[in-house]
C-alpha positions as CSV (number, residue, x, y, z in Angstrom):
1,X,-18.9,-16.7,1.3
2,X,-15.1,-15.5,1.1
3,X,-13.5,-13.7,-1.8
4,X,-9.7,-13.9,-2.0
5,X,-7.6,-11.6,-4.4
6,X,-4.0,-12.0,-4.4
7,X,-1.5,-9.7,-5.5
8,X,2.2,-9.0,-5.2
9,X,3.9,-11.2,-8.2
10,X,6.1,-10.7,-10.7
11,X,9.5,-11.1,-12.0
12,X,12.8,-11.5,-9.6
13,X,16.3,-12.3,-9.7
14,X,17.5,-15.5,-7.5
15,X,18.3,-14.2,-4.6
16,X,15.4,-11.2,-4.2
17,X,12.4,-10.7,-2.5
18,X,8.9,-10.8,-3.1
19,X,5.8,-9.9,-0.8
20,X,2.5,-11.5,-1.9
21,X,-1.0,-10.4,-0.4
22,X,-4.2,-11.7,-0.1
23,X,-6.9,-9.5,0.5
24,X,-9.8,-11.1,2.0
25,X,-13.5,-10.0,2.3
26,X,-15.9,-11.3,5.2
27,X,-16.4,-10.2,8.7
28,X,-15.1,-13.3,10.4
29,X,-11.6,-13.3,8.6
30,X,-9.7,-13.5,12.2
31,X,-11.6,-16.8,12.8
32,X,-10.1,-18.4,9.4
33,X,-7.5,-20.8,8.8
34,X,-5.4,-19.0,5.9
35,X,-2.3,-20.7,3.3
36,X,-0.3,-19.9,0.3
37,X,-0.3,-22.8,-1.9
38,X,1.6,-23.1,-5.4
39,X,1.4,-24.8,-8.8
40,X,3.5,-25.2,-11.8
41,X,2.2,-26.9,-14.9
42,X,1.5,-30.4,-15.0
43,X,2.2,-30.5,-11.1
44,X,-0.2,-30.4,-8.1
45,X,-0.9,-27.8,-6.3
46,X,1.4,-27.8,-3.1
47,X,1.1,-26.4,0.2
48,X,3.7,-23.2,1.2
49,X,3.0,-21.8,4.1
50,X,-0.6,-21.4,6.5
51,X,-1.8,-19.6,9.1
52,X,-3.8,-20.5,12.2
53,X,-6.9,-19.3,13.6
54,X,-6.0,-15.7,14.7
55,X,-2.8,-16.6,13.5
56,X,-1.7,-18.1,16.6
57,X,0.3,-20.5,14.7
58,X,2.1,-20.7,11.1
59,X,3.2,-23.8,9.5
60,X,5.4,-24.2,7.1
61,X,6.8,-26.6,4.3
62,X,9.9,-27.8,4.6
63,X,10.8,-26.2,1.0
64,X,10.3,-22.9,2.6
65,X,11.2,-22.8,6.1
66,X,13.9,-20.4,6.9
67,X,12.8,-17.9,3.6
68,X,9.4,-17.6,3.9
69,X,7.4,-16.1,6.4
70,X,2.9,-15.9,6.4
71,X,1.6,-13.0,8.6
72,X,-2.1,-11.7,9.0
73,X,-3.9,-8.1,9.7
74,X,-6.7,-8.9,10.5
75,X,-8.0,-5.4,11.2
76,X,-7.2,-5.5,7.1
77,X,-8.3,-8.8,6.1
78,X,-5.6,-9.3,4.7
79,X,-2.9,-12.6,4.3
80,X,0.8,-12.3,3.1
81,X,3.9,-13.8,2.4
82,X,6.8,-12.5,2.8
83,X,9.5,-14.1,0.1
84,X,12.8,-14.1,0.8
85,X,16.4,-15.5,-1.1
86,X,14.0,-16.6,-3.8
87,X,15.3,-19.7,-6.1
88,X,14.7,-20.0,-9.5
89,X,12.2,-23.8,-8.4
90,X,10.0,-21.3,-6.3
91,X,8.8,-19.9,-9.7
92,X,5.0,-20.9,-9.6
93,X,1.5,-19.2,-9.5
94,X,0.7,-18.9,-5.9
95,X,-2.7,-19.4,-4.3
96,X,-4.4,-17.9,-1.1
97,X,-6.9,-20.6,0.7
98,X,-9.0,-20.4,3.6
99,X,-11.5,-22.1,5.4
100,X,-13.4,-21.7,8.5
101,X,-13.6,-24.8,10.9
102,X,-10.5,-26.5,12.7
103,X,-8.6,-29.1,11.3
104,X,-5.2,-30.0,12.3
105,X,-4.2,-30.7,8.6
106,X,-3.1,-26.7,7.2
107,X,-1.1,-28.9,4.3
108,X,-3.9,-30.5,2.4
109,X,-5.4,-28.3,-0.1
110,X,-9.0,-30.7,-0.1
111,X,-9.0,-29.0,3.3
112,X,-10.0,-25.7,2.0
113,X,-12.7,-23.9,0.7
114,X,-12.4,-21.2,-1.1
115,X,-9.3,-19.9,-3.3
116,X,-8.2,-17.0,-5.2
117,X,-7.3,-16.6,-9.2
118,X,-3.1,-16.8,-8.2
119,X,-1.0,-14.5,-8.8
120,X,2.0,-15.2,-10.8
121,X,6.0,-15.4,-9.1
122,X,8.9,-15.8,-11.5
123,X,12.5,-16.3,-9.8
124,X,15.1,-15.8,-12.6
125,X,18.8,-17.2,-12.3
């Protein structure tokens, strides 16, 4: 079993930064496929950003590519996502996922297991 608690939100100007963290418990966290996802109301939940096992590899979606940058410690157990020239559309609460078996889909959320409460990022113009 993996607990994920994110934290990091809050209110920003267009323009600023934000770093979210996940803080992960579990012994095998370096073995686990980690993302950022995000919802707004009434919308799905869509994929940000994810992490590879050991995070030998990062993907990225197109939205976010060029602002946004996922990183790991895994000495720390611990995910983030680095936020930058936030717009006011990336306001959303935003998830931390992982799972532990390969897949080559890091996009779909059905592919992972376990999720944390969200932690709230609001981009003001």
């Amino acid at each position: 079993q993996v607990q994920l608690v994110e934290s990091g939100g809050g209110l920003v100007q267009a323009g600023g930064s934000l770093r979210l963290s996940c803080a992960a418990s579990g012994r095998t966290f370096s073995t686990y496929a980690l993302a950022w996802f995000r919802q707004t109301p009434g919308k799905e939940r869509e994929f940000v950003a994810a992490s590879g096992w050991r995070g030998a590899t990062a993907y990225y979606a197109d939205s976010v590519k060029g602002r946004f940058t996922i990183s790991r410690d895994n000495a720390k157990n611990t995910l983030y996502l680095q936020m930058n020239s936030l717009k006011p559309e990336d306001t959303a609460v935003y998830y931390c996922a992982a799972r532990n078996y390969y897949s080559s889909d890091y996009s779909s959320k059905n592919r992972y297991d376990y999720w944390g409460q969200g932690t709230q990022v609001t981009v003001s113009s």
